[in-house]
Every structure is written in C-alpha cells, then in structure tokens.
FIGU-757620 format. One record per atom (N, C-alpha, C): x, y, z. Coordinates in steps of 0.2 Angstrom, whole numbers, padded with zeros to 4 digits, always signed. Layout:
<nodes>
XYZ;...
</nodes>
This chain:
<nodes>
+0387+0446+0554;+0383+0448+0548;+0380+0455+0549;+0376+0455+0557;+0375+0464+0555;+0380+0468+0556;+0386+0469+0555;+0391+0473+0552;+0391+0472+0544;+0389+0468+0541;+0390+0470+0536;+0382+0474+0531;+0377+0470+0537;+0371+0475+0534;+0370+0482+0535;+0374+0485+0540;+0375+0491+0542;+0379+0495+0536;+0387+0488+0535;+0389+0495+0529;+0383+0495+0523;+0380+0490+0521;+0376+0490+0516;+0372+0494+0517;+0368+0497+0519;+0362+0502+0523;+0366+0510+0519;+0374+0510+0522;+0376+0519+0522;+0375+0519+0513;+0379+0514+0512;+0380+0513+0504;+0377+0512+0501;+0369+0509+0502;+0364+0509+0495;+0360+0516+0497;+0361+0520+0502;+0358+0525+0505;+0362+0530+0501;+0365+0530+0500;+0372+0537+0495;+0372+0534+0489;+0372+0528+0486;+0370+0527+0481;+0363+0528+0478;+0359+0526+0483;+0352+0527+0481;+0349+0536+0478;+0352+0539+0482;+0351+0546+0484;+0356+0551+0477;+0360+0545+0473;+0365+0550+0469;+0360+0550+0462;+0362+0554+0459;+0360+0554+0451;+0364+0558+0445;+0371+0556+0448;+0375+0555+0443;+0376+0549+0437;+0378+0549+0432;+0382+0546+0430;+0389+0543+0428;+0393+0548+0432;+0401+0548+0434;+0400+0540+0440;+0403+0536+0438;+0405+0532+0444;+0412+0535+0449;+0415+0538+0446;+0421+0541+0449;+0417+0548+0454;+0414+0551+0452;+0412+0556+0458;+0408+0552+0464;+0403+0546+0461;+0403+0541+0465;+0406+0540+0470;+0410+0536+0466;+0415+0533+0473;+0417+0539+0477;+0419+0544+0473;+0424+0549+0480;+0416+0553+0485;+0411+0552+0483;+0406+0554+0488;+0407+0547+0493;+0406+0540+0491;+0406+0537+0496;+0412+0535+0499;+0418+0536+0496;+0425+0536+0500;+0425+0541+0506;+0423+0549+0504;+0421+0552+0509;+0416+0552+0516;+0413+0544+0513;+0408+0546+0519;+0410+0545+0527;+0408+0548+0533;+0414+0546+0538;+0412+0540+0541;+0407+0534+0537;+0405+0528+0538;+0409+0524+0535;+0413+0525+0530;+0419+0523+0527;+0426+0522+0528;+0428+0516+0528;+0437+0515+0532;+0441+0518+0528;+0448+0521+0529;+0452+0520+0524;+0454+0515+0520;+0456+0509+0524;+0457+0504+0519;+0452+0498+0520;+0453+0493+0519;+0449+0487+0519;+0442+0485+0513;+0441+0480+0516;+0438+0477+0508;+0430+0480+0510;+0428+0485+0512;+0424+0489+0512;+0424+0491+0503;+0429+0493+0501;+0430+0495+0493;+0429+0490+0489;+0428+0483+0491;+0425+0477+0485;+0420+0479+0485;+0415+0483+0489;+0409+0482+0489;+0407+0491+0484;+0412+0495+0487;+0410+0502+0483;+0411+0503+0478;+0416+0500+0476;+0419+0501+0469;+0413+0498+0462;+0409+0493+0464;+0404+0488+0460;+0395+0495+0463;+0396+0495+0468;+0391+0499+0470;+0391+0506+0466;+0396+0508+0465;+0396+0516+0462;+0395+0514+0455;+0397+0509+0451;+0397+0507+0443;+0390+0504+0442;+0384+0502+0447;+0380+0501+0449;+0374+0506+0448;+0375+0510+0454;+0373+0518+0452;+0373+0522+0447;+0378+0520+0445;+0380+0527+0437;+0374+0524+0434;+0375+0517+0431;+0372+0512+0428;+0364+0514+0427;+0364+0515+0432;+0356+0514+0437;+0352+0521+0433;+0357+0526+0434;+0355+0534+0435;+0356+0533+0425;+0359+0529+0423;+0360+0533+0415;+0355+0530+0411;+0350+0524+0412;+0345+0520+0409;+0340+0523+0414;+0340+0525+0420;+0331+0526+0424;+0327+0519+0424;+0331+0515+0426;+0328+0508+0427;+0332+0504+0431;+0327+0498+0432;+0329+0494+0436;+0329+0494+0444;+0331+0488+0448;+0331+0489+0455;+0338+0488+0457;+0339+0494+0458;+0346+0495+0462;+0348+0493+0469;+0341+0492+0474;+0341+0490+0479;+0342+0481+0480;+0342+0478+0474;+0342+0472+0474;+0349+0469+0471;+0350+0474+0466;+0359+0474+0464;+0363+0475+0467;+0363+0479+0474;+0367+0483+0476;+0368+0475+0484;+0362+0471+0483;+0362+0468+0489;+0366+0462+0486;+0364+0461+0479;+0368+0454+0476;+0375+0457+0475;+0377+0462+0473;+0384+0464+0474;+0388+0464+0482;+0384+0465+0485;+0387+0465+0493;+0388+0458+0495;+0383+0452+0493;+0381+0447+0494;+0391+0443+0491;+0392+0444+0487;+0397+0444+0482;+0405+0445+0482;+0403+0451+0485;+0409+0456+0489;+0412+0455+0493;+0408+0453+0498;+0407+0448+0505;+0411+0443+0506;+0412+0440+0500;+0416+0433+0501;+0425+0435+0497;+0425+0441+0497;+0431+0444+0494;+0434+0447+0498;+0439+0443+0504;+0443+0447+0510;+0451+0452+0510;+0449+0455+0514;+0454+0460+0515;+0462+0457+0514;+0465+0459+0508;+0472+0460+0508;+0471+0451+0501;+0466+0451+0500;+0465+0446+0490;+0471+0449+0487;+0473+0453+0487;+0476+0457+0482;+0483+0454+0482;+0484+0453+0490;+0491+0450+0490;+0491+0442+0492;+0485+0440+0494;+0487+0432+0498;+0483+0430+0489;+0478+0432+0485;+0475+0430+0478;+0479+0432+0472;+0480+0440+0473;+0484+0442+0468;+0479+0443+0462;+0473+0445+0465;+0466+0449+0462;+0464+0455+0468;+0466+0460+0466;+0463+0466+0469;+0457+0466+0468;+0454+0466+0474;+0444+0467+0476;+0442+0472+0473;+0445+0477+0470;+0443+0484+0468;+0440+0482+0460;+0445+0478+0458;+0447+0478+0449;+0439+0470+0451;+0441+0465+0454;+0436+0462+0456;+0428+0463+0455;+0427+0467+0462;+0422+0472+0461;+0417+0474+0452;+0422+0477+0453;+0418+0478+0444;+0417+0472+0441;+0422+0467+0441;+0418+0460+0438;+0411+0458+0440;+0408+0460+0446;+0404+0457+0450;+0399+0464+0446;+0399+0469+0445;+0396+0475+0444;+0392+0470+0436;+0396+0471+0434;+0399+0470+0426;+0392+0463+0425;+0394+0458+0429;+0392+0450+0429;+0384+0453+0430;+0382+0455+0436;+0375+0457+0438;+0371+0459+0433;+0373+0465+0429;+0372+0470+0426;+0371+0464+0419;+0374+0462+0416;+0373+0455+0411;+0368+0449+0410;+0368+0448+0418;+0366+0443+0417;+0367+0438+0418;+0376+0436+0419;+0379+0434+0418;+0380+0425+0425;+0379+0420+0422;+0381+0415+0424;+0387+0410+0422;+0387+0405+0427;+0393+0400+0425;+0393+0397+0418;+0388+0395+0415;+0386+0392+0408;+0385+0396+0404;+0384+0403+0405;+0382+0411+0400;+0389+0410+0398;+0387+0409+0389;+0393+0411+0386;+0394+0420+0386;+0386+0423+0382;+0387+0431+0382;+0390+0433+0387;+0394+0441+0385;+0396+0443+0394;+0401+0438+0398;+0403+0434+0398;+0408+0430+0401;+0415+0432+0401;+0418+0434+0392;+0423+0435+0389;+0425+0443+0393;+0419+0447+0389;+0420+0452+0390;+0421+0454+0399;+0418+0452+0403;+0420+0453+0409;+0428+0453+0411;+0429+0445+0410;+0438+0444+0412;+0439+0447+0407;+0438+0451+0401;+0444+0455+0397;+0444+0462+0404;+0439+0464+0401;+0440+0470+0408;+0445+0468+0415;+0440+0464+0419;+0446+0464+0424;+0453+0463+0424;+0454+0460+0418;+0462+0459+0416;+0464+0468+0416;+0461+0470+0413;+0463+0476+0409;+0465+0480+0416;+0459+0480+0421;+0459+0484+0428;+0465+0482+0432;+0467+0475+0431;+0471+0473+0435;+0477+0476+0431;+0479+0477+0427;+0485+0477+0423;+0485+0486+0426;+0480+0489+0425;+0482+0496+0427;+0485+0497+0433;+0482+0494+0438;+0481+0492+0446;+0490+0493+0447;+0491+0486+0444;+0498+0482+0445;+0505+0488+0442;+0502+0492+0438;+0507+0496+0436;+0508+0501+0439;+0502+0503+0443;+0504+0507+0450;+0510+0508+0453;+0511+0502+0454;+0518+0502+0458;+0516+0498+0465;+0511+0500+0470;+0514+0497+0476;+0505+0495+0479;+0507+0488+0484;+0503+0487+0486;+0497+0492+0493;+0493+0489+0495;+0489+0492+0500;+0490+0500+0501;+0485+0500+0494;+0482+0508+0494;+0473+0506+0492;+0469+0504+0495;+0464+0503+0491;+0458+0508+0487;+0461+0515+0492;+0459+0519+0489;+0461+0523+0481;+0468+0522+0480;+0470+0520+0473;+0469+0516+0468;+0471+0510+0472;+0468+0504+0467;+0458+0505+0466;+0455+0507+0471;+0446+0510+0470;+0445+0517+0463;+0449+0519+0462;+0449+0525+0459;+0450+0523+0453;+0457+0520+0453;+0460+0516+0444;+0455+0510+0442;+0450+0507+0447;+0447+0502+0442;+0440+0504+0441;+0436+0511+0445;+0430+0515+0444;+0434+0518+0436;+0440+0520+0435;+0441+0525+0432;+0440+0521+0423;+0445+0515+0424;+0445+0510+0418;+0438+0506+0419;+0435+0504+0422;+0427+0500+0421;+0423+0505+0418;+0423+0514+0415;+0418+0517+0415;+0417+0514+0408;+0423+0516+0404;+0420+0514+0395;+0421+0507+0394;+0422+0504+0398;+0419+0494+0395;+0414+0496+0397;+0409+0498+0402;+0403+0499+0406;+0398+0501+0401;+0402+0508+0396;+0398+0511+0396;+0396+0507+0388;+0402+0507+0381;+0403+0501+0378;+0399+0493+0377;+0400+0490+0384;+0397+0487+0383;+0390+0485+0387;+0387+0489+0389;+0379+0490+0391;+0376+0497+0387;+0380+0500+0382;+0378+0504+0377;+0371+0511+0382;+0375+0513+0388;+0374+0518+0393;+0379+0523+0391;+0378+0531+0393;+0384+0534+0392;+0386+0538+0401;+0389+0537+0402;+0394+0537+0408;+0398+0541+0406;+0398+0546+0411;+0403+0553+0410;+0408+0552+0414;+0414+0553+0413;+0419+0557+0415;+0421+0560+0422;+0428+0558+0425;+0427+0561+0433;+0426+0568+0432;+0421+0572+0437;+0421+0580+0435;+0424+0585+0443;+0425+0577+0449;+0428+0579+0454;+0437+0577+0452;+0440+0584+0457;+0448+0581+0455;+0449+0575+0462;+0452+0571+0460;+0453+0567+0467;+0459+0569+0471;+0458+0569+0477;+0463+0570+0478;+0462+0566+0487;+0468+0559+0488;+0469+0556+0495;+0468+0561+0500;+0464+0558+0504;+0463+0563+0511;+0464+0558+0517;+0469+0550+0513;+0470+0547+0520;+0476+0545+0519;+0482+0548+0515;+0486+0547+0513;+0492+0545+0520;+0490+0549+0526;+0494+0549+0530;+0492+0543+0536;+0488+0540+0535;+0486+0534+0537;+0491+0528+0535;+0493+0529+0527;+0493+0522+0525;+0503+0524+0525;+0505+0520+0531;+0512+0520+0529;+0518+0519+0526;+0515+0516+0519;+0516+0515+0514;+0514+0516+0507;+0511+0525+0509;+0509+0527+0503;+0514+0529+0499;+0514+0530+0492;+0519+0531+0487;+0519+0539+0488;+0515+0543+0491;+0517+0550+0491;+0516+0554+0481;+0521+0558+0481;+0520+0560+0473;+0522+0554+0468;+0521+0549+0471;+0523+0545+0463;+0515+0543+0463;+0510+0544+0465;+0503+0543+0466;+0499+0548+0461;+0495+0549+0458;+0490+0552+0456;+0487+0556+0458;+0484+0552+0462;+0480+0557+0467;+0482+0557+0476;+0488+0560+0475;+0490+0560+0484;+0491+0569+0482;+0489+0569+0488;+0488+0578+0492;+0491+0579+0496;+0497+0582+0495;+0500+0585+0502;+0499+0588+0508;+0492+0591+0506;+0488+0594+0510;+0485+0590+0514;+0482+0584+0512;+0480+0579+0519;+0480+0580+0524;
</nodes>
C-alpha cells in the first residue's frame, strides 16, 4: 500500500500544479515524469487523473485532491495486463472511472450510466484497431485523446486539443512495439 501512496503523491502533485485544459498534454507531462514506468497499470490511474485535471482547470472548482484519491482508490483494483487476461484495457477504463466520478455516478444512477459505457466502448474500439497489444503508452494517448469530446460534451466544459506532438520515448523498451505502424513512435528514441 505505500507504493501506491507514493505513485499517488508524484501524480496529484503534477496534476495539482498543471492548469491546462488539454488532458493529452497532461498525460505526456505525467508520462514524462521519471517517477513514471514505461509500462504497467500506473496508466489506469494517469489516464483518469489527466481528464480529472483538465476537468478541474476548465470549471475552477471542486476538490481535485479527493478525486484524484477516489480515482486511484478505483485504479488500484485494475491489474497489470486487464487488457489481455479481461479484455478491457485499464487506459479506455480509467476514463470510465474519470467520467463515473465526475457524474456522480452509482450502481442504481440511471443518469450518466449509459453515457459512460458508450464512451468506454467507443475508447475501446479505437484502442482495439490499433493493432497490437502491450503498449500502454499508446493505448494511454488514444483513450486521453477520444475521452476529451465525450468529456467535454457531456460535463458541458470546453477541453482543448493536444498542443504537444507526441512522440514514444520508450519505444525501445517495449519489444513489441509496432514501430511506424504507430502514431506516435519516434525513431529518435
């Protein structure tokens, strides 16, 4: 447990500190931080935290330190490699859990209920057309990237656009990475 209050700590601390609205330059600030793994379910917890922050920073309200704790809380029970043993990636996830918070949203709440699993569906669908598994940092970018206008659409906030280019900088980590069939792979890595 205090491994996971420590990742909690870097990431409400970079969250806390940001004042954008882009969830995607989000993420790639907190992807970069060198508190951050290449891969693993550290990203259930980023991905929900960055659409959390935008969220935060585009209304000027609310307590982000308590969302960011129920989002981890949440996160937490979402283990490394869901994507292949569930067949729900923790990234597309994540945003469910962002989405859910941010609503209101319980087991009995009709509102927000639908709308959530439409998006995750939607996240996962892009996810899936990817092509290949275990790149988290891919699948973290494509569901930050499709969660921004359900986000913004339905919590009626206006979320900008990525202003950073992305581009992998653990590409040679992951032995399995698709290389140019990827979006955002850098040969430069």
């Amino acid at each position: 447990m205090a491994e996971g209050l420590h990742e909690l700590a870097w990431i409400e601390r970079v969250c806390e500190q940001s004042t954008t609205r882009c969830p995607a330059d989000l993420l790639e600030e907190l992807m970069s931080d060198p508190a951050c793994a290449a891969f693993g379910p550290v990203h259930h917890v980023l991905v929900g935290a960055a659409m959390l922050a935008a969220v935060h920073n585009a209304r000027g309200e609310g307590d982000l330190s308590a969302q960011l704790a129920e989002l981890h809380a949440r996160a937490s029970a979402v283990p490394g490699g869901a994507c292949a043993r569930w067949g729900v990636c923790g990234a597309a996830a994540s945003c469910g859990m962002a989405l859910a918070i941010l609503l209101g949203n319980a087991p009995l709440k009709t509102e927000g209920w639908s709308e959530a699993q439409l998006m995750v569906s939607d996240i996962l669908a892009k996810i899936a057309h990817a092509g290949a598994p275990r790149c988290c940092k891919r699948d973290s970018r494509i569901a930050v990237r499709e969660a921004t206008s359900w986000f913004s659409r339905l919590l009626g906030v206006q979320l900008v656009a990525p202003t950073v280019d992305a581009q992998c900088a653990v590409s040679d980590q992951n032995t399995v990475c698709e290389k140019g069939a990827c979006p955002f792979f850098s040969p430069c890595a």
